[in-house]
C-alpha positions, -999 to 999 in steps of 0.1 A, spaced: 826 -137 -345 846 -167 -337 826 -195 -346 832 -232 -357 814 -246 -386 803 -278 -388 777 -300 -412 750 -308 -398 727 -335 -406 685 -336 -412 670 -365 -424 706 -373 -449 701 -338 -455 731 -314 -450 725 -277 -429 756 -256 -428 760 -240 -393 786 -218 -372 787 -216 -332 797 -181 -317 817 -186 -292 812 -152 -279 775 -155 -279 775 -195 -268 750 -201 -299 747 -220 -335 737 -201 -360 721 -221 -392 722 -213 -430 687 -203 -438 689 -217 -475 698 -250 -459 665 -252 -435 646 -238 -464 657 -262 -492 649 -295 -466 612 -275 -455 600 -277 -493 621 -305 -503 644 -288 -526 678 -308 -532 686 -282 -560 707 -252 -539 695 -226 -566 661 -236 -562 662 -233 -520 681 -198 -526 655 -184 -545 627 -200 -521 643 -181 -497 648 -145 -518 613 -150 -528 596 -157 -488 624 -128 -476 609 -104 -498 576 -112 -491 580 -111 -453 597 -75 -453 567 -63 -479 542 -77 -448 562 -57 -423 576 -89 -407 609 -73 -391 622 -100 -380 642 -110 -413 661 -78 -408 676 -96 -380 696 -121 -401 730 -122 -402 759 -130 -432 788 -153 -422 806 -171 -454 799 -199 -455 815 -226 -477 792 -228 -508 778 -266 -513 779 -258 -552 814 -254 -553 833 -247 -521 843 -213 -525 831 -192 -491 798 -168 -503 783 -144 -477 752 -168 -464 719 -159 -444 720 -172 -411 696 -175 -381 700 -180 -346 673 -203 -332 648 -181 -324 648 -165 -354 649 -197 -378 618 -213 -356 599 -176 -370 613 -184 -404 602 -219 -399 567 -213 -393 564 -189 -421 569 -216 -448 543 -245 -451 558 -278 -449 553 -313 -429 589 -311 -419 583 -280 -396 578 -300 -362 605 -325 -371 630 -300 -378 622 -280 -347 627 -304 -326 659 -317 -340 
């Protein structure tokens, strides 16, 4: 994948991403949307949001999270690079609507 990653800004809060060339899409850390959905500024606390609703969507038969990709990403603990969830868009607005917040419009159509 030859992507460019790049910061990305909701509402002052940060959502790591990487553009495939190859593919002519962004791809978007899932921790990142989850932690601004349920208002989580603590990264551990979004990570395990996001272990916790992954688990539970696979145990409902939702096949849609086997669809997520790992790029390394830098962390935004400490800046090392960690394999990191990612979505394309279609598959973050499923992710999206699976995880009750008021933020779910506004950060679909941003």
């Amino acid at each position: 994948m030859s992507d460019i990653e790049k910061i990305q800004l909701f509402e002052q809060n940060k959502i790591r991403t990487a553009w495939d060339e190859e593919k002519q899409e962004w791809f978007f850390s899932i921790v990142d949307v989850c932690g601004v959905l349920t208002g989580q500024t603590d990264y551990d606390l979004a990570k395990n949001y996001w272990k916790v609703l992954k688990h539970r969507l696979i145990k409902e038969g939702n096949g849609s999270v086997t669809k997520c990709n790992q790029l390394k990403l830098p962390s935004p603990k400490d800046g090392k690079r960690y394999a990191t969830d990612v979505a394309d868009m279609a598959l973050m607005f499923r992710i999206i609507e699976s995880i009750p917040s008021k933020k779910a419009e506004p950060i679909k159509i941003w």
